[in-house]
C-alpha positions in Angstrom: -157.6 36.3 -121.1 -158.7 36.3 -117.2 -156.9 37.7 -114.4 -155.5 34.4 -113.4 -154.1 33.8 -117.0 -152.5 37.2 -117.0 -151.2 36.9 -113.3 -149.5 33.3 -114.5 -147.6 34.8 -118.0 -146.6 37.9 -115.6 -145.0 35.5 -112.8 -143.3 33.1 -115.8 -141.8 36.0 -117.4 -140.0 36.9 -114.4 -139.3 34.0 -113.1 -135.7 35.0 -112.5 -136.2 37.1 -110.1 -139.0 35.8 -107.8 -136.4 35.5 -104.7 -138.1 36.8 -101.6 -141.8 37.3 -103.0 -145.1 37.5 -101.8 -147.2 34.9 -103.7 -148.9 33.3 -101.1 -152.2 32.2 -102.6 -151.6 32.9 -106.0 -153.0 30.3 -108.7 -150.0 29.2 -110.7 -151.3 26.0 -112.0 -149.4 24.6 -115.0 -147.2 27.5 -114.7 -143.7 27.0 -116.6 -141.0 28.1 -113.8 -137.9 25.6 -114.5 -135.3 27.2 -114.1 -136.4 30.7 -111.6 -135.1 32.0 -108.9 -137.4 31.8 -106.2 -135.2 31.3 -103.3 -137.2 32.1 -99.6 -140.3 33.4 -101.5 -143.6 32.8 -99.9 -146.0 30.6 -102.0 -147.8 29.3 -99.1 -151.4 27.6 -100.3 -149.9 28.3 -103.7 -151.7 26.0 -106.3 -148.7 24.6 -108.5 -150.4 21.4 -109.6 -148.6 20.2 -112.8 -146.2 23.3 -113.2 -142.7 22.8 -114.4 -139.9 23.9 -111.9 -137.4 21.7 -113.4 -134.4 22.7 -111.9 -135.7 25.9 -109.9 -134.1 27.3 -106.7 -136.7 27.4 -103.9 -134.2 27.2 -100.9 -135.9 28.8 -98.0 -139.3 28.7 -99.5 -142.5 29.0 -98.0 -144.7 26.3 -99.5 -146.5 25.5 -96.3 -149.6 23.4 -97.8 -149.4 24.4 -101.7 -151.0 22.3 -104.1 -147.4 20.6 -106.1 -149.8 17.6 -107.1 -148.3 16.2 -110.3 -145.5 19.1 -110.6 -142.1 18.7 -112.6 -139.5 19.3 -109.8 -136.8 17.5 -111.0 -133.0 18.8 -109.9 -135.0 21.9 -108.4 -133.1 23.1 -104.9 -135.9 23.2 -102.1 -132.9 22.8 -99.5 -134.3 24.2 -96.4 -138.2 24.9 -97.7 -141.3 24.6 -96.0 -143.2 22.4 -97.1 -145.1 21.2 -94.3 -148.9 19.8 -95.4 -148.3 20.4 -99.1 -149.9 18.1 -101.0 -147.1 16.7 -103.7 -148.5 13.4 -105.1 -147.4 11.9 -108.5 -144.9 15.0 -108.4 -141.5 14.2 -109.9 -138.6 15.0 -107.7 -135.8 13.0 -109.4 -132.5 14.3 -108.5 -134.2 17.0 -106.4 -132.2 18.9 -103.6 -134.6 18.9 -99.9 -131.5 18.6 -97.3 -133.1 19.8 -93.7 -136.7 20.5 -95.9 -139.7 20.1 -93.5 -142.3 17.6 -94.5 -143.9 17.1 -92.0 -147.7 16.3 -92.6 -146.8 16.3 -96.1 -148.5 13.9 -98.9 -146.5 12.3 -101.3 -148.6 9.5 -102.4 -146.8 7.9 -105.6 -144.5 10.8 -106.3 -140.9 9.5 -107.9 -138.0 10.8 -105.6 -135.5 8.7 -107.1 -131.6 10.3 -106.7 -132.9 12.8 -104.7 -131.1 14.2 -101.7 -133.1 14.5 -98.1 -130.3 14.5 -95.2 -131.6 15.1 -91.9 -135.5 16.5 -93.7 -138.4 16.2 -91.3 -141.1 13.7 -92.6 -142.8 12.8 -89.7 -146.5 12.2 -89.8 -146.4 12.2 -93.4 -148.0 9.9 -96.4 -145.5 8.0 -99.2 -147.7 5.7 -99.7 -146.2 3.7 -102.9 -143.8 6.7 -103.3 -140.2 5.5 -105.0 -136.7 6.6 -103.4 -134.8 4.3 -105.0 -131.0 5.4 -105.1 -132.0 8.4 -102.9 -129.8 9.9 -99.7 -132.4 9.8 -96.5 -129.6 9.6 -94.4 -130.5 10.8 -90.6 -134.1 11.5 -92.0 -137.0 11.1 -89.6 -139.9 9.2 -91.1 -141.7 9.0 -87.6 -145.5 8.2 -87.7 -145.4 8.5 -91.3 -147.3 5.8 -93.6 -144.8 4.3 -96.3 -146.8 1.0 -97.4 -145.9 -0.1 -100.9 -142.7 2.3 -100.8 -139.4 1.5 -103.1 -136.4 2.4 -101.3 -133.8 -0.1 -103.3 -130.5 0.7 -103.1 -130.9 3.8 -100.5 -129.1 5.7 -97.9 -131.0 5.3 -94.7 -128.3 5.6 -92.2 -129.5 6.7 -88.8 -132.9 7.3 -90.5 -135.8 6.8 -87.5 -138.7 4.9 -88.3 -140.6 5.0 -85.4 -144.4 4.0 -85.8 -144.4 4.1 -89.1 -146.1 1.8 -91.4 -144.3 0.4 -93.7 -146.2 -2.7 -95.1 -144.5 -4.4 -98.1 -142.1 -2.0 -98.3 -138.9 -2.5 -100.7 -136.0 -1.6 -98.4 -133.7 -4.1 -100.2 -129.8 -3.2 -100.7 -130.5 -0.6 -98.7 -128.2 0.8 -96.4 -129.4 0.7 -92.7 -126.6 1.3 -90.3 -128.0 2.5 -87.1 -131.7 3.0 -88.2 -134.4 2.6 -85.9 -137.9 0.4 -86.6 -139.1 0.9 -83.1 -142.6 -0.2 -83.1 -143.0 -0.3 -86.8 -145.0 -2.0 -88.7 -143.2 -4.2 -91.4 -145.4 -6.9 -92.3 -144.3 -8.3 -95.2 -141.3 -5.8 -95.6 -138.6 -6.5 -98.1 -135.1 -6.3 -96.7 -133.2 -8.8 -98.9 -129.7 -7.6 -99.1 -129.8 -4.5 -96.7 -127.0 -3.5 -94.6 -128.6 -4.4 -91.0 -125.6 -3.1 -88.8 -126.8 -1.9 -85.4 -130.4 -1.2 -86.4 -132.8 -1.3 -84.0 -135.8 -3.4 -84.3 -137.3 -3.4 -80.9 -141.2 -4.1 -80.5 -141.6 -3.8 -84.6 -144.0 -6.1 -86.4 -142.4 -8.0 -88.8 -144.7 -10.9 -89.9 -143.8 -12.3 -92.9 -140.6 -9.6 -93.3 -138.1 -10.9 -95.9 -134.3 -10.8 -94.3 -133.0 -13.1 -97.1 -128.9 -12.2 -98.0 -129.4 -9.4 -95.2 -125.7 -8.3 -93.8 -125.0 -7.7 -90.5 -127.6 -9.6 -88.7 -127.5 -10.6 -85.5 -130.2 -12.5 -83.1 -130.0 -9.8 -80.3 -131.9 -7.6 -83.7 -134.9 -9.6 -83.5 -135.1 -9.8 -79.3 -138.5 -8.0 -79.0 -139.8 -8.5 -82.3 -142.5 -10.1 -83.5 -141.8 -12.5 -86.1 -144.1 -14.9 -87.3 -143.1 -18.4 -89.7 -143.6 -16.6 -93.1 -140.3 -14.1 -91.7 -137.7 -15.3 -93.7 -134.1 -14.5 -91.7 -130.6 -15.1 -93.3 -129.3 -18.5 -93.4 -126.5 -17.4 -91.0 -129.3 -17.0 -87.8 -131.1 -20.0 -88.6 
């Protein structure tokens, strides 16, 4: 068994009491954690790629570019964690816990995020590309500069989220709710918006070519003042 090996079974066996630890660096790679207790331990550059930590705590942690590509974090609590630059594509973070979490600079290219809860997180400058938060709360999230083309967000909380920058190009924002969000300079071409909640958002100077408003609630013309529309946007039948 190598030292890596060894190190791994070591860390799994105690992965109840992991709070507060030093494993900055370590090489935990398919490492079975659900369930530990690893609230504000330090796993910066930690590779986790394809672990299970199903239902772990890591409030408070330190995960500051670690490798979480493909990892099982389903219902785990990372409330509060940094995990600015980590790399967490094709992860699973259904039903996952990341109120106030920083993301920034993060990638989470095609990772599910369904259910999950990310009030007022920092996501800005960060990749989703074709990422799913269907059903999830992003309310007062900011997804500034971030890239989100080919995103799901069906049925989502995204009140007061900010948007600003961002490109979001045939993303799936439909029955979505948008009270107060802001598109400012987005780009939206070819967005999906059918049956979002549109109250007060803010679409000034965004691109939204070929943008579908079909059955969108709480339109008004004042919305679309400064944006750029083109004759494949498709507006509700009430600001025709």
């Amino acid at each position: 068994m190598s030292e890596e090996d060894a190190e791994r079974r070591r860390i799994e066996g105690n992965k109840k009491y992991l709070s507060d630890s030093n494993l900055r660096d370590t090489y935990l790679a398919g490492a079975n954690l659900s369930g530990g207790l690893i609230r504000g331990a330090d796993l910066e550059r930690c590779d986790l790629s394809d672990s299970n930590l199903e239902g772990a705590d890591l409030s408070r942690a330190n995960l500051f570019q670690a490798n979480l590509q493909g990892a099982n974090l389903k219902k785990a609590n990372l409330s509060k964690a940094n995990l600015g630059a980590a790399n967490l594509s094709g992860a699973d973070l259904t039903g996952a816990i990341l109120g106030k979490t920083d993301l920034s600079g993060a990638i989470l290219n095609k990772t599910v995020c369904d259910e999950a809860d990310f009030r007022q997180a920092i996501m800005t400058e960060a990749e989703f590309d074709e990422a799913s938060f269907c059903g999830a709360n992003l309310r007062k999230v900011d997804f500034s500069n971030t890239s989100l083309k080919g995103a799901r967000m069906k049925g989502s909380d995204l009140r007061r989220a900010r948007f600003a920058n961002a490109k979001l190009f045939k993303i799936d924002l439909s029955k979505s709710d948008l009270t107060s969000a802001s598109f400012l300079n987005a780009d939206m071409t070819e967005a999906y918006l059918s049956g979002a909640n549109l109250s007060k958002a803010d679409f000034s100077g965004a691109n939204l070519k070929g943008t579908v408003f079909r059955y969108a609630m709480n339109m008004d013309k004042e919305q679309m003042k400064s944006a750029l529309l083109d004759d494949r946007t498709r507006l509700p039948h009430y600001l025709k």
